[in-house]
C-alpha positions as a Markdown table, in Angstrom:
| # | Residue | x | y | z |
|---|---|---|---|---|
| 1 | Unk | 2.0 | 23.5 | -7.3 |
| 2 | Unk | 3.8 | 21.3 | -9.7 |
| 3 | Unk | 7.0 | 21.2 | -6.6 |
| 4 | Unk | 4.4 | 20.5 | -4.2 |
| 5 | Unk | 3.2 | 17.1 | -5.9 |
| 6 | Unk | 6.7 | 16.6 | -7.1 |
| 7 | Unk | 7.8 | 16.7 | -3.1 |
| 8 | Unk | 5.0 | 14.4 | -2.3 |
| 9 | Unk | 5.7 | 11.4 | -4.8 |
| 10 | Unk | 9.3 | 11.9 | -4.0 |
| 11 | Unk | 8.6 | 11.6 | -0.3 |
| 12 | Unk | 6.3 | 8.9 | 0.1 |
| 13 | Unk | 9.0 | 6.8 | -2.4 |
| 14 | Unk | 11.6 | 7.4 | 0.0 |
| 15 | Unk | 9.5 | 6.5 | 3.3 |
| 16 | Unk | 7.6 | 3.4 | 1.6 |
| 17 | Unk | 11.4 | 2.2 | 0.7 |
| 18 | Unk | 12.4 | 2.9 | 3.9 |
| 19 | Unk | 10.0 | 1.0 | 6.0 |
| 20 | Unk | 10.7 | -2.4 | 3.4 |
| 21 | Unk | 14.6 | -2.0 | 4.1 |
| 22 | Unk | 13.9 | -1.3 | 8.3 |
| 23 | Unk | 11.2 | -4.3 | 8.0 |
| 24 | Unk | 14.1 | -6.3 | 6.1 |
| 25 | Unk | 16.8 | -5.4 | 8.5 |
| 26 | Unk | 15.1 | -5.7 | 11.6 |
| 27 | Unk | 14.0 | -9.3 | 11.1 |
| 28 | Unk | 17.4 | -10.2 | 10.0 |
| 29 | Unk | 19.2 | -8.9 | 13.0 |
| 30 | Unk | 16.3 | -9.9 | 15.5 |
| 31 | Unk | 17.5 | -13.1 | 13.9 |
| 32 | Unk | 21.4 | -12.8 | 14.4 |
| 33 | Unk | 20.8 | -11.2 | 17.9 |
| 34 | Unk | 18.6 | -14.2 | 19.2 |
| 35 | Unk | 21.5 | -16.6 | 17.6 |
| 36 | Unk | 24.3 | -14.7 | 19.1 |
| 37 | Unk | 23.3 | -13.5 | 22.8 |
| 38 | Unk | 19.5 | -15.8 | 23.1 |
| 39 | Unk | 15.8 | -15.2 | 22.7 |
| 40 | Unk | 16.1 | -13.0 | 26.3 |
| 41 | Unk | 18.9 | -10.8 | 25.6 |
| 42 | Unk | 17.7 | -10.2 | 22.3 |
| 43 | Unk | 15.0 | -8.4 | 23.6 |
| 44 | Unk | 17.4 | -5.6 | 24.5 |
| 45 | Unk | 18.1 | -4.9 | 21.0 |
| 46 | Unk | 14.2 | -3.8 | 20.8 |
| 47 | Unk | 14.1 | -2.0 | 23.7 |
| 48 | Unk | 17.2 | -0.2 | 22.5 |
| 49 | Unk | 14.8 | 0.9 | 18.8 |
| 50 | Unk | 12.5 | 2.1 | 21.1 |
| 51 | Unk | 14.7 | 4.2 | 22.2 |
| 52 | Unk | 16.7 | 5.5 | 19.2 |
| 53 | Unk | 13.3 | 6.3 | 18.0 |
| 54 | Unk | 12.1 | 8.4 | 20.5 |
| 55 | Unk | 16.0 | 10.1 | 20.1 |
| 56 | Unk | 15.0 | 10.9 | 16.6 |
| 57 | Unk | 11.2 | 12.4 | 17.8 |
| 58 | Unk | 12.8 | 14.5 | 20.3 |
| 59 | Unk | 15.1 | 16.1 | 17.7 |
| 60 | Unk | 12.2 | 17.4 | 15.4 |
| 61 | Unk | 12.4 | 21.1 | 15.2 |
| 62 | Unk | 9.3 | 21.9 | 13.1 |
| 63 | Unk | 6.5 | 23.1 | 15.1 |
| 64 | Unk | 3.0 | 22.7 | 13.2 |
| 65 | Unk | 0.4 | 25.5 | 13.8 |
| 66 | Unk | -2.9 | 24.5 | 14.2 |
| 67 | Unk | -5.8 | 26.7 | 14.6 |
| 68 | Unk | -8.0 | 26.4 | 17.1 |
| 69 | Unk | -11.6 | 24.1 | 16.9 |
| 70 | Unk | -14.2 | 26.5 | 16.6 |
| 71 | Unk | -16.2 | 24.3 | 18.7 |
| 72 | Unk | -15.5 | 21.4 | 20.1 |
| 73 | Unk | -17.8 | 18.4 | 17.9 |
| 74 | Unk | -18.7 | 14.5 | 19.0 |
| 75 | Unk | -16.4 | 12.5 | 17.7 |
| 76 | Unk | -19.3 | 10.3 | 15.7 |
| 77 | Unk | -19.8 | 13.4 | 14.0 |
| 78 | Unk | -16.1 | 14.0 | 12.8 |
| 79 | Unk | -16.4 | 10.0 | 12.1 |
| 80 | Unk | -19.3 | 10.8 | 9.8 |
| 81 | Unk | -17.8 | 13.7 | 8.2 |
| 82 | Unk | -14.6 | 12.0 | 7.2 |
| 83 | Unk | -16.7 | 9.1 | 5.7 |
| 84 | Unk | -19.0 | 11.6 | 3.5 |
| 85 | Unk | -15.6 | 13.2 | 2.3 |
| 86 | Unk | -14.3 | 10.4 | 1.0 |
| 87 | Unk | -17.5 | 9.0 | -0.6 |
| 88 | Unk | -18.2 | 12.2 | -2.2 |
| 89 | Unk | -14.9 | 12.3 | -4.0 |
| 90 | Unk | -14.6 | 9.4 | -7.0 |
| 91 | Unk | -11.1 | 9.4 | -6.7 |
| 92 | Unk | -10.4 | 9.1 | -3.1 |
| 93 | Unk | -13.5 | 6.2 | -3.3 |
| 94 | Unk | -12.0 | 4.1 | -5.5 |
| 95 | Unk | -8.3 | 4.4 | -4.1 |
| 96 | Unk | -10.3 | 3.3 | -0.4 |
| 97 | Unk | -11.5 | 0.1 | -2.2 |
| 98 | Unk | -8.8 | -0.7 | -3.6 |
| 99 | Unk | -6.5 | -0.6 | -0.9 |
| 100 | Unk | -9.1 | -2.7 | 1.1 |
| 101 | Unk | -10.2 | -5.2 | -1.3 |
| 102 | Unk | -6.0 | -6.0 | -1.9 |
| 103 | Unk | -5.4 | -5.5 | 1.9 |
| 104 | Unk | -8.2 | -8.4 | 2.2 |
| 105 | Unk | -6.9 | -10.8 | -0.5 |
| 106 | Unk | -3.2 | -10.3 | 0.5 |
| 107 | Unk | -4.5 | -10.8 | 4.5 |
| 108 | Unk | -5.8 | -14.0 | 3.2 |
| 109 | Unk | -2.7 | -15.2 | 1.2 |
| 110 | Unk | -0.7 | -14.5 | 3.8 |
| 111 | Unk | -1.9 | -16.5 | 6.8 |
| 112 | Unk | -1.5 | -19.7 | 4.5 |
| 113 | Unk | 1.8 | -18.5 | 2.7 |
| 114 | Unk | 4.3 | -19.5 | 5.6 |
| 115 | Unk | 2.5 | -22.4 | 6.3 |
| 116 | Unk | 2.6 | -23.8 | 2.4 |
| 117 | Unk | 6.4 | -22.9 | 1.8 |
| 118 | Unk | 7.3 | -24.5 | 5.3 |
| 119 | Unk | 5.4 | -27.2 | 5.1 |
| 120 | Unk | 3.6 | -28.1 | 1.6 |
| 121 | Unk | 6.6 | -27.1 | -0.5 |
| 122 | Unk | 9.3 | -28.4 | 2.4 |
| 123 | Unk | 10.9 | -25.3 | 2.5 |
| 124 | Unk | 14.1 | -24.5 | 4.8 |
| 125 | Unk | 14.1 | -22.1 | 7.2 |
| 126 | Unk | 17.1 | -20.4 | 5.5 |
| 127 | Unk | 15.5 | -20.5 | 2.0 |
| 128 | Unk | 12.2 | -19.1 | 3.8 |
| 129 | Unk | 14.5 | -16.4 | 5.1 |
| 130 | Unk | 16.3 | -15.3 | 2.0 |
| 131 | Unk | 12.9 | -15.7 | 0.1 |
| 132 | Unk | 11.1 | -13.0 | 2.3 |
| 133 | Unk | 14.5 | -10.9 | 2.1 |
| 134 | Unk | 14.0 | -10.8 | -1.6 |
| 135 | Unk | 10.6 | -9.3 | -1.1 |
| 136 | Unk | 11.5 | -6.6 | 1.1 |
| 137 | Unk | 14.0 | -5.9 | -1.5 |
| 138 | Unk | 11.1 | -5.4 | -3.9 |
| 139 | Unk | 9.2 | -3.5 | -1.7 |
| 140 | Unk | 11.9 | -0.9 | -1.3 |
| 141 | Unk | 12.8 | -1.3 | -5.4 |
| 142 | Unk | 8.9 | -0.4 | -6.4 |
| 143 | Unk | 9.0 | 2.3 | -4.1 |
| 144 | Unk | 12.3 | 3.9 | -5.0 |
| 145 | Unk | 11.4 | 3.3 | -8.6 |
| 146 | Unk | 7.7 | 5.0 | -8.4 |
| 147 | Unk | 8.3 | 8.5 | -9.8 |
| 148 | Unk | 10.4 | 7.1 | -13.2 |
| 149 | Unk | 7.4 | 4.6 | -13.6 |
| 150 | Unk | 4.9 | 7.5 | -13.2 |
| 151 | Unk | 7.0 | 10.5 | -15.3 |
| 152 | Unk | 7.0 | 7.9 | -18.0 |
| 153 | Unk | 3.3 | 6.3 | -17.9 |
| 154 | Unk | 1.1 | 7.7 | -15.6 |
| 155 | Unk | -0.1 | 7.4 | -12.7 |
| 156 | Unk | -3.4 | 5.4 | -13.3 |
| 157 | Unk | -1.9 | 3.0 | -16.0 |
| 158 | Unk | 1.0 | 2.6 | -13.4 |
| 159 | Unk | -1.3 | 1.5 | -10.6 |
| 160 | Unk | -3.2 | -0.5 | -13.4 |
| 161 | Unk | 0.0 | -2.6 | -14.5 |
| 162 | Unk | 0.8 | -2.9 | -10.8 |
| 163 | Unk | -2.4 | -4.5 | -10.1 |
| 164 | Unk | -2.6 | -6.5 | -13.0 |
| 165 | Unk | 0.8 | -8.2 | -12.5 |
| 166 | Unk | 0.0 | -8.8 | -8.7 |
| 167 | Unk | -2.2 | -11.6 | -9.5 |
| 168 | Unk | 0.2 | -13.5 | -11.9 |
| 169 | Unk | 2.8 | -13.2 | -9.3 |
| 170 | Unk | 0.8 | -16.0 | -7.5 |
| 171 | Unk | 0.5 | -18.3 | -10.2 |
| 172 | Unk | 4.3 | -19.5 | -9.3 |
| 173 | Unk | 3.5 | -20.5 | -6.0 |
| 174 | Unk | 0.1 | -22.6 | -7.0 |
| 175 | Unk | 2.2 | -24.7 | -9.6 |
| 176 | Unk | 5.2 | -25.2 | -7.2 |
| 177 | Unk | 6.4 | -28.8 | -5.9 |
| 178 | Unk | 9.4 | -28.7 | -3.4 |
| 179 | Unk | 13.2 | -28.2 | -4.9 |
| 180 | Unk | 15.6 | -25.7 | -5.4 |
| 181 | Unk | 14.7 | -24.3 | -8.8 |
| 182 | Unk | 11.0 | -23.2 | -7.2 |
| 183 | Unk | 12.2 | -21.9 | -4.9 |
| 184 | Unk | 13.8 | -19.6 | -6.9 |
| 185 | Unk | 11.3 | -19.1 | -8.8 |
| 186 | Unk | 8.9 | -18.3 | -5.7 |
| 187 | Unk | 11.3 | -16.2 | -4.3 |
| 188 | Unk | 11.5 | -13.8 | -7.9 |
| 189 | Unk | 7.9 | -13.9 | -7.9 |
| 190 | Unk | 7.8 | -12.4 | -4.2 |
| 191 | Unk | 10.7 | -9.3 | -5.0 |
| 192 | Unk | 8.0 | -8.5 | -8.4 |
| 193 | Unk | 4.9 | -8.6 | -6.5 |
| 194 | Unk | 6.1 | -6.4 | -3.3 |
| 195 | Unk | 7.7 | -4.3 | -6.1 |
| 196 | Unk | 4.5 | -3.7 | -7.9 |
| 197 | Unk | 2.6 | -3.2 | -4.1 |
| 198 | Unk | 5.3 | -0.3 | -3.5 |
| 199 | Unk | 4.7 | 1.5 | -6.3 |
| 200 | Unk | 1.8 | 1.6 | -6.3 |
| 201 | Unk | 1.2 | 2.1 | -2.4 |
| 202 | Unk | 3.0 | 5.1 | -2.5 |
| 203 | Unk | 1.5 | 6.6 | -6.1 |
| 204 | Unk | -2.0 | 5.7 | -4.5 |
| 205 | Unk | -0.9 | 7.3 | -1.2 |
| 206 | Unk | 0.3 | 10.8 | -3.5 |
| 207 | Unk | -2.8 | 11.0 | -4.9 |
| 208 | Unk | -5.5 | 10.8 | -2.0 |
| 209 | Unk | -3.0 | 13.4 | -0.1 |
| 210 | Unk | -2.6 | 15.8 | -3.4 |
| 211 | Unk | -6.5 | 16.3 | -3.5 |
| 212 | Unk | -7.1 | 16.9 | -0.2 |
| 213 | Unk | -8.0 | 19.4 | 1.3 |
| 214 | Unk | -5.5 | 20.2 | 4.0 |
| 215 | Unk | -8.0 | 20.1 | 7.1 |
| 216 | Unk | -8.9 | 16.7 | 6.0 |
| 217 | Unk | -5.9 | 15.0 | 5.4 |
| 218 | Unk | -5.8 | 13.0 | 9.2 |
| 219 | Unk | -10.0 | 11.9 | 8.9 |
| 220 | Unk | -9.2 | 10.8 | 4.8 |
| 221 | Unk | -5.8 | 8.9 | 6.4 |
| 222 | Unk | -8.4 | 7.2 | 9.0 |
| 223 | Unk | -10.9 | 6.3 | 6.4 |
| 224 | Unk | -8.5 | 4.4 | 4.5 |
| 225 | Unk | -6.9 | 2.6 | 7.7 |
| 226 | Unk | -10.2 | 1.8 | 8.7 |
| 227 | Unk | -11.2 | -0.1 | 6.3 |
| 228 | Unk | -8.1 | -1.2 | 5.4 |
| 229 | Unk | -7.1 | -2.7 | 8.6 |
| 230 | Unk | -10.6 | -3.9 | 9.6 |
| 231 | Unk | -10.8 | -6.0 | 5.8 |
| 232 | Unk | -7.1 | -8.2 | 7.5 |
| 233 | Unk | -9.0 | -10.1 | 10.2 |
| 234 | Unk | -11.7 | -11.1 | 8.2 |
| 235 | Unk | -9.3 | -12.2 | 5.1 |
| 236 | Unk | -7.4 | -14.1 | 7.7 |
| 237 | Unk | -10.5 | -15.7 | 9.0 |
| 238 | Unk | -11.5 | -16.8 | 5.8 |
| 239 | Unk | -8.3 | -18.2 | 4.7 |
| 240 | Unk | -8.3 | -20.1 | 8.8 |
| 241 | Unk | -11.6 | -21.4 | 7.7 |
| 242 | Unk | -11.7 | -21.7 | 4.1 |
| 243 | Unk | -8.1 | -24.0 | 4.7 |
| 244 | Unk | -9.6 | -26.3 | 7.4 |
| 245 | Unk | -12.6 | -27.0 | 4.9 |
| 246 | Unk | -10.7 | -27.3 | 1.3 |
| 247 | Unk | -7.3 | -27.1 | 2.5 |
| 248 | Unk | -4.8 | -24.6 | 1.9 |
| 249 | Unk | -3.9 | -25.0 | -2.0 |
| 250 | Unk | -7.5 | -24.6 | -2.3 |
| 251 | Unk | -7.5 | -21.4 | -0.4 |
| 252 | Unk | -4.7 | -19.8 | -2.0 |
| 253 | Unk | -6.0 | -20.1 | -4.8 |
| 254 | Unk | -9.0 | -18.7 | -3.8 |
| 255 | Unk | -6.8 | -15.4 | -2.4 |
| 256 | Unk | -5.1 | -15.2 | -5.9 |
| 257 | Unk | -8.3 | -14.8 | -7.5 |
| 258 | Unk | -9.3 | -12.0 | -5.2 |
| 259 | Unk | -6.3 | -10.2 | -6.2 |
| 260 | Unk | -8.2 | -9.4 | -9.4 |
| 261 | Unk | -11.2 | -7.3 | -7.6 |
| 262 | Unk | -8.8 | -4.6 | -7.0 |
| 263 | Unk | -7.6 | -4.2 | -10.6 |
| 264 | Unk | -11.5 | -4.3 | -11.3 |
| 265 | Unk | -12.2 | -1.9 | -9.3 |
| 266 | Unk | -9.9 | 0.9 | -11.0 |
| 267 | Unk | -10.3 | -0.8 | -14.4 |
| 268 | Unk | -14.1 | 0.8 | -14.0 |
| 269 | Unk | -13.2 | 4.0 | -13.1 |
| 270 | Unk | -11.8 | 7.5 | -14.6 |
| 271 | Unk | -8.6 | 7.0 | -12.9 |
| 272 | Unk | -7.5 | 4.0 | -15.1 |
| 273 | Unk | -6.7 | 6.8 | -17.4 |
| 274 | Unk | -5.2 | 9.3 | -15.2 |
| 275 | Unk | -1.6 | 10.4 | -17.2 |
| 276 | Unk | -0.6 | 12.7 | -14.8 |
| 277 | Unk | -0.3 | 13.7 | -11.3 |
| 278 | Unk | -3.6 | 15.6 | -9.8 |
| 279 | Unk | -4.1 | 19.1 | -9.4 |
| 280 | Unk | -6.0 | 20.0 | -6.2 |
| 281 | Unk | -9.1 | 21.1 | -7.0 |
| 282 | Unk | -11.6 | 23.1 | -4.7 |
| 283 | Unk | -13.7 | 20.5 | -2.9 |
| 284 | Unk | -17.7 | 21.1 | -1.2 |
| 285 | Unk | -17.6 | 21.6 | 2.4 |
| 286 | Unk | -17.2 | 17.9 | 3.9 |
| 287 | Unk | -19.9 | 19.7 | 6.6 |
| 288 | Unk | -22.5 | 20.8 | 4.2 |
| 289 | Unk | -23.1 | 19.2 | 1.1 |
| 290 | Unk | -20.3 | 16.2 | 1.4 |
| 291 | Unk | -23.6 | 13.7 | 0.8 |
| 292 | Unk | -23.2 | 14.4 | -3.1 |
| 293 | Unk | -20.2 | 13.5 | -5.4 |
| 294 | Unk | -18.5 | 16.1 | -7.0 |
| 295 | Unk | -19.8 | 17.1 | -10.7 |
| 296 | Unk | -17.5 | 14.9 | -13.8 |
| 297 | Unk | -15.5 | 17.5 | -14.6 |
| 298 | Unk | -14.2 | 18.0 | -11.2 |
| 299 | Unk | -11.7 | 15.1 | -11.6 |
| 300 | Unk | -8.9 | 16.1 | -14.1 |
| 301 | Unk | -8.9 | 12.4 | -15.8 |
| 302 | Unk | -7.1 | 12.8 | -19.3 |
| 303 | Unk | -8.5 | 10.0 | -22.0 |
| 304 | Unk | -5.2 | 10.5 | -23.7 |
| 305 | Unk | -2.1 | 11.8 | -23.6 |
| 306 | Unk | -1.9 | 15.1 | -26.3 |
| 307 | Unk | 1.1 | 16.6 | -27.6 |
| 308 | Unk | 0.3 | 19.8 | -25.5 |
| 309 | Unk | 0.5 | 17.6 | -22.3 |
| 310 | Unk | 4.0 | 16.2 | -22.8 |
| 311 | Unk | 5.7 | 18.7 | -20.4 |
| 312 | Unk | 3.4 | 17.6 | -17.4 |
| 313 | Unk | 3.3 | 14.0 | -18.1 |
| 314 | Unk | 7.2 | 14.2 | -17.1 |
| 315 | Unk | 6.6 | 15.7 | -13.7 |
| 316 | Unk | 6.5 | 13.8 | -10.4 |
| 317 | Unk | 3.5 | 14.3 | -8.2 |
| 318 | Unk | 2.7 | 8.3 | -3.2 |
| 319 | Unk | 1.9 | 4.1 | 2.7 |
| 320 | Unk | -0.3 | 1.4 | 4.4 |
| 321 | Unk | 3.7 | 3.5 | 2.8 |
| 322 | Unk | 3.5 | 1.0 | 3.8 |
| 323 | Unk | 1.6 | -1.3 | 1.6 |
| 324 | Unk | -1.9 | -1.4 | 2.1 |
């Protein structure tokens, strides 16, 4: 089992590094594309991903073997079960807040971000450009650099540090005034915050798909997109709001202190302490009795690290890779 969760951390490092150079890339050469040949023709350059990708579908060999439904159930009721999967697991409950409490801060941040930079701090369009460049670059470098950080720490004081940093990474941007050496300063703040958000992104992802159970994996996936997803809108309506009212200092600084509910969140719980990748364990049937959480000892927290644990602590076991 110890390949399986070594696989998994290594995979999810590569594709969350992998999306933050593509996301990097693509805006850049959107850019060059609509300077060289026009907004228009540009266009083509899409259509032609588009097609590249469906090029790289097609040539999939792998066929996956599904069994067959033993009867075919509402979907409300596969809803339902999914929900009382993940509530009746600690683990998988706390990782699901997490990522939606920081996907509704950062939603928040975000829709003000541009908008401060561009027009509070008077930043150029070029020095906007190379700033969200250095990000990406982050993104990818706290991906690729996931499974050291965990081999040597953990994985729960890993995604503890990660959270715990994302906040300060803010505090640049609220002391800011416009000039060259900020932005500097803004854009080194950006590379370590996406860098913390891919490390952990694809440690948290590694964990929710180590422990479970294989016939749950797509309904514990939609769970945490659910929630995830639904928390951006709302961030971004209170950062529309909350900036028209106080303006938007005021409301980024409102989304940097939100930032710290996540790290709460997994403070208070057994996976703060979690030194090594997660073992699956048998889980209740998500039909039956899902309604319940799973007994303490079911979640293999270690307080500490012992000498007798030194060999696993070095193994590898990860989305929205992406980052939440």
């Amino acid at each position: 089992m110890t390949s399986d969760r070594s696989l998994i951390q290594r995979s999810n490092s590569r594709v969350g590094a992998l999306f933050a150079i593509a996301a990097t890339g693509g805006s850049n050469l959107g850019a060059a594309l609509t300077a060289l040949l026009g907004p228009a023709r540009a266009l083509l350059g899409d259509v032609g991903s588009y097609l590249v990708s469906a090029w790289c579908t097609a040539r999939i060999q792998s066929r996956e073997t599904t069994p067959a439904p033993a009867e075919k159930r509402p979907l409300r009721t596969e809803i339902a079960e999914g929900l009382r999967y993940v509530h009746a697991d600690q683990r998988l409950s706390v990782l699901t807040w997490v990522n939606a409490t920081t996907s509704f801060a950062l939603a928040l941040l975000n829709t003000l971000w541009a908008l401060y930079l561009l027009r509070g701090l008077e930043m150029s369009a070029t020095a906007f450009g190379v700033v969200l460049g250095l990000g990406a670059l982050g993104a990818a470098a706290g991906a690729l650099s996931a499974p050291a950080v965990v081999r040597r720490y953990g994985p729960g004081p890993m995604m503890l540090g990660a959270l715990a940093l994302t906040p300060l990474t803010q505090v640049p941007l609220l002391l800011a005034s416009p000039g060259l050496s900020w932005e500097i300063v803004i854009g080194g703040a950006l590379f370590l915050q996406l860098a913390c958000a891919g490390a952990a992104g694809t440690t948290q992802r590694s964990v929710r798909q180590i422990i479970t159970e294989s016939r749950m994996q797509a309904r514990m996936q939609a769970v945490s997109t659910w929630l995830t997803s639904g928390a951006r809108p709302l961030g971004a309506l209170l950062a529309g709001g909350h900036g028209t009212w106080a303006g938007v200092w005021p409301a980024l600084t409102v989304g940097t202190c939100l930032l710290v509910v996540p790290l709460v969140v997994l403070a208070r719980s057994p996976l703060r302490a979690l030194r090594q990748m997660p073992d699956p364990r048998p889980r209740p049937d998500a039909s039956g009795d899902a309604g319940a959480r799973p007994p303490a000892g079911s979640c293999p927290v270690v307080p500490a690290p012992g000498p007798a644990l030194a060999s696993d602590i070095g193994r590898k076991d990860s989305m929205d890779g992406g980052t939440p």
